[in-house]
Backbone as ProteinMPNN parsed JSONL, in Angstrom:
{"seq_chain_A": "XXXXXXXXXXXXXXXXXXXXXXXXXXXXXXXXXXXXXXXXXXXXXXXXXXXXXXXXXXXXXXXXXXXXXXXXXXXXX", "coords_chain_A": {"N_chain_A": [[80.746, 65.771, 147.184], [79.659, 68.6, 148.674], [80.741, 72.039, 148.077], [81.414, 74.962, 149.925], [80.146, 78.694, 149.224], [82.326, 80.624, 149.227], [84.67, 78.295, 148.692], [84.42, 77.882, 145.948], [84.93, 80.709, 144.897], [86.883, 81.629, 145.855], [88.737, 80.125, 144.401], [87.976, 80.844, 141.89], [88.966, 83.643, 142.318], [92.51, 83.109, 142.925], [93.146, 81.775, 140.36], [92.635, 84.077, 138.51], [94.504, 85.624, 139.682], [96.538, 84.306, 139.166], [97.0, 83.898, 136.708], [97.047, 86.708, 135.502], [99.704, 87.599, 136.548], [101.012, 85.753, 135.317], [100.53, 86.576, 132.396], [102.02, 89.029, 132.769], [100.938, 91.351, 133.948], [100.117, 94.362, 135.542], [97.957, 95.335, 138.4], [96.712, 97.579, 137.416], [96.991, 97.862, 134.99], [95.898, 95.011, 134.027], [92.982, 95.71, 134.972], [92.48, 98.146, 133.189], [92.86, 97.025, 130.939], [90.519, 95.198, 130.956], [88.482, 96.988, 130.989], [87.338, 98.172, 133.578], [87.711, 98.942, 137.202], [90.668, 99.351, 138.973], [90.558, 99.005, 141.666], [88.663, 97.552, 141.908], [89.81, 95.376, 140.739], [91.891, 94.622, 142.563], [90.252, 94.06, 145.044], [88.981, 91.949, 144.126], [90.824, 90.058, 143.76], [92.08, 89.968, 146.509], [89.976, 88.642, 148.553], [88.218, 90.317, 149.176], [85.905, 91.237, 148.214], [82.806, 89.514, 148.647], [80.968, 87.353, 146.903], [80.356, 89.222, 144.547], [81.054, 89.289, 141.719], [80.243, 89.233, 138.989], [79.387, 87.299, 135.976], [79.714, 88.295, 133.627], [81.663, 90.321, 134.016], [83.91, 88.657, 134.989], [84.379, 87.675, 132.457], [85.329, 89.531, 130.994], [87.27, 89.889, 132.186], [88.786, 87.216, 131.414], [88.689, 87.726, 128.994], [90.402, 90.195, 128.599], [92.811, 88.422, 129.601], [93.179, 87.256, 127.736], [92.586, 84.458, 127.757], [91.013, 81.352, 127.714], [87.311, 81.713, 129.007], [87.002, 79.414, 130.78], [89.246, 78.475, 132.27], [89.505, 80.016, 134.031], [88.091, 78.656, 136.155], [89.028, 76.525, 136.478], [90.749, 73.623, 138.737], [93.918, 73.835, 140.629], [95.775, 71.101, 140.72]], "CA_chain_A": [[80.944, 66.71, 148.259], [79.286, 70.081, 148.652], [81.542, 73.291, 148.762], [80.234, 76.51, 150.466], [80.555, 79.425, 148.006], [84.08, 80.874, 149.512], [85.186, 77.782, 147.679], [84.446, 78.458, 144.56], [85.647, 82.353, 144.698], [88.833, 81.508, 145.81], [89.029, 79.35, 142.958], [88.298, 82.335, 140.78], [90.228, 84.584, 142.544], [93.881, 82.988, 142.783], [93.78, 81.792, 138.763], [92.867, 85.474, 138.006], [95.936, 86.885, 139.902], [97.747, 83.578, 138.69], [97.079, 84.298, 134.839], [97.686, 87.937, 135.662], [101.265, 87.55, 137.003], [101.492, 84.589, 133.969], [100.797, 87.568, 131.458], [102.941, 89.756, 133.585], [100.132, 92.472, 133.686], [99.396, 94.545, 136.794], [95.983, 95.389, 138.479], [95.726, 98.27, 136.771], [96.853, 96.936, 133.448], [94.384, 94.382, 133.271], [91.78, 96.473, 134.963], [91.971, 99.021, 131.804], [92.281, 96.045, 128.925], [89.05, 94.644, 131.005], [87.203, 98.159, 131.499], [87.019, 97.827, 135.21], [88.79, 99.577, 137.82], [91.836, 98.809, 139.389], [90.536, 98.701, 143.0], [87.894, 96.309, 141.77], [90.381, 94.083, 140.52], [92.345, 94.462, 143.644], [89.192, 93.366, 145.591], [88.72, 90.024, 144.005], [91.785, 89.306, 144.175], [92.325, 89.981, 148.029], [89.094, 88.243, 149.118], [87.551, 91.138, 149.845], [84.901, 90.832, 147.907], [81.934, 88.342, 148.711], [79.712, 87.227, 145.842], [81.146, 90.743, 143.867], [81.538, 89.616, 140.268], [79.465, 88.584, 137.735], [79.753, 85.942, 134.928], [80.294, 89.506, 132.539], [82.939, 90.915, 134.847], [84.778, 87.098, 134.748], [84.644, 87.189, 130.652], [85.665, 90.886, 130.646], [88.574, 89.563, 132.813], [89.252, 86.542, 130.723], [89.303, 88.788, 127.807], [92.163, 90.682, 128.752], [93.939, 88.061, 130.03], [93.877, 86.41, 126.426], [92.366, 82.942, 127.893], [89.387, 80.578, 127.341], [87.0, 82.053, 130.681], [86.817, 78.27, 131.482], [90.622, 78.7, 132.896], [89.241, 80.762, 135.389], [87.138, 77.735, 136.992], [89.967, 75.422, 137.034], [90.876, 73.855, 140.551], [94.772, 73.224, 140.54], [95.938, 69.731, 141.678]], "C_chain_A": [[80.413, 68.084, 147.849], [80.283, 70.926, 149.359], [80.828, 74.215, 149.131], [81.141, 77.478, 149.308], [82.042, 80.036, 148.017], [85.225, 79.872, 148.733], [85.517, 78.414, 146.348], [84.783, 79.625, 144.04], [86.58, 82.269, 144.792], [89.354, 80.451, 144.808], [89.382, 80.463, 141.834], [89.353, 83.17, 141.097], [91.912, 84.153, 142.341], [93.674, 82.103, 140.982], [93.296, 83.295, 138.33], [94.038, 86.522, 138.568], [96.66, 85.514, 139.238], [98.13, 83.852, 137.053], [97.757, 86.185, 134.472], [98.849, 88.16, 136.007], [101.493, 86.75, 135.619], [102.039, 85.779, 132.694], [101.651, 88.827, 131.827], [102.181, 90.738, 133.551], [100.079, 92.865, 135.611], [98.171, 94.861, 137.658], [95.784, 96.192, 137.744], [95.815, 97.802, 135.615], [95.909, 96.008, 133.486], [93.246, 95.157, 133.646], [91.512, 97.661, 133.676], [92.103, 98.082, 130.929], [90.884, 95.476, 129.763], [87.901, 95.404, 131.157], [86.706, 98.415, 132.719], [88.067, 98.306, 135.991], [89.384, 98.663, 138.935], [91.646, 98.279, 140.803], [89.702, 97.508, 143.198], [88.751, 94.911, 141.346], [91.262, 93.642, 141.934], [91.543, 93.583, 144.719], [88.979, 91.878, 145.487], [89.695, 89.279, 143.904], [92.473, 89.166, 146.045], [91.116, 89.626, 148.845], [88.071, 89.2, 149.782], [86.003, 91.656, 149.937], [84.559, 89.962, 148.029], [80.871, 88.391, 147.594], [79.717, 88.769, 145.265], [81.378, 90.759, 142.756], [80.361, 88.612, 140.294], [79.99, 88.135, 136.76], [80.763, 87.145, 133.888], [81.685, 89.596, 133.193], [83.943, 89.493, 134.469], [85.129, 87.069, 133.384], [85.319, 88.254, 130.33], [87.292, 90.576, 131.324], [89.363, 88.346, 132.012], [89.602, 87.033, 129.647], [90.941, 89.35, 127.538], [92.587, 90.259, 129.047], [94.305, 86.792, 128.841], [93.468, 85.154, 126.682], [90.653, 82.964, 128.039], [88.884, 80.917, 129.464], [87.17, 80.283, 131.171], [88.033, 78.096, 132.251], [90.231, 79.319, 134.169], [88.493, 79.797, 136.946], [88.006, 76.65, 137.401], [90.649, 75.353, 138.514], [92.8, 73.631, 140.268], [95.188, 72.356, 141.382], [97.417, 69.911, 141.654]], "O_chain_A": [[80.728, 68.609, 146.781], [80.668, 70.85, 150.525], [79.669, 74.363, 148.744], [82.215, 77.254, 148.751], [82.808, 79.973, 147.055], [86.295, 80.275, 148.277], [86.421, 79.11, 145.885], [84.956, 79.723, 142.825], [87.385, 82.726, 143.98], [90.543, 80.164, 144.669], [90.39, 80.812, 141.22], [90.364, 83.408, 140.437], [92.573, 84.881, 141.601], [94.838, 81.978, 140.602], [94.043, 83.602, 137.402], [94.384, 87.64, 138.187], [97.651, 85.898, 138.617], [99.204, 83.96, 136.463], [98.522, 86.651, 133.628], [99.161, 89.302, 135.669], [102.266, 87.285, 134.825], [103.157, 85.947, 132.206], [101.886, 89.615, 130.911], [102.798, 91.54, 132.851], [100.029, 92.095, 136.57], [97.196, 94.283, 137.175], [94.751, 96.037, 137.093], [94.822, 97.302, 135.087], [94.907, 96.294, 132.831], [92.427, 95.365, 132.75], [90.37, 97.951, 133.322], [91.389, 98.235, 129.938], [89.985, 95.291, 128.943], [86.755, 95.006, 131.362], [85.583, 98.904, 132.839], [89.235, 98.171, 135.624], [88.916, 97.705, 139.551], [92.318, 97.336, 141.22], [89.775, 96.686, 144.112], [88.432, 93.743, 141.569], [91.288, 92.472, 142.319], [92.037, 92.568, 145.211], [88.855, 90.976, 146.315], [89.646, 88.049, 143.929], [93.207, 88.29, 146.503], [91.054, 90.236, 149.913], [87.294, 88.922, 150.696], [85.266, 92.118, 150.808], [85.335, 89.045, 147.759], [80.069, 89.31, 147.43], [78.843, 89.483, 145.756], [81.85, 91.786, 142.27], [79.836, 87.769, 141.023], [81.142, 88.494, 136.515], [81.933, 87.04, 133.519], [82.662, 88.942, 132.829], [84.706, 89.584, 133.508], [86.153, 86.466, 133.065], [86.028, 88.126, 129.332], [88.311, 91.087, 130.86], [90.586, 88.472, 131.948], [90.747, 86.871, 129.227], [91.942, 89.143, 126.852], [93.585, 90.92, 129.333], [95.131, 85.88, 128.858], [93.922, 84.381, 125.838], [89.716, 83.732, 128.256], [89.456, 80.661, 130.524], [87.623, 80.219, 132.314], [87.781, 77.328, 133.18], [90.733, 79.016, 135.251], [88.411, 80.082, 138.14], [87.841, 75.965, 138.411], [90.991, 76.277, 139.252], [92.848, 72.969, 139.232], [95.113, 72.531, 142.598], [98.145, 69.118, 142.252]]}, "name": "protein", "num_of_chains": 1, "seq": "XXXXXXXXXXXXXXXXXXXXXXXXXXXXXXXXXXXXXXXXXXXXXXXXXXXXXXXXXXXXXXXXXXXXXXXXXXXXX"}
């Protein structure tokens, strides 16, 4: 089956607020351990952004949230 890309973002997006609540961090807290501002993290997490991050941005976010980026791609069943 082919997904359209909205898939796959909202994939990213809800395990990056899910790992972010996990580590109990808030936007801005992880947005300063990932170097990236707070409204930007807000963004990808509220769908607001379309096609808005890059692979960097994703590793810079896995970074600070202490996990392997491949966590970020996972679908949950």
């Amino acid at each position: 089956m082919i997904h359209d890309d909205n898939y796959y973002y909202d994939i990213i997006r809800s395990n990056i607020k899910k790992y972010r609540e996990i580590k109990g961090l808030t936007q801005q807290q992880l947005a300063d351990k990932a170097g990236i501002s707070m409204n930007y993290i807000a963004k990808i997490e509220s769908k607001k952004m379309q096609r808005g991050f890059t692979i960097v941005v994703l590793g810079r976010i896995a970074d600070a949230l202490e996990i392997d980026i491949k966590l970020l791609f996972e679908i949950d069943k």
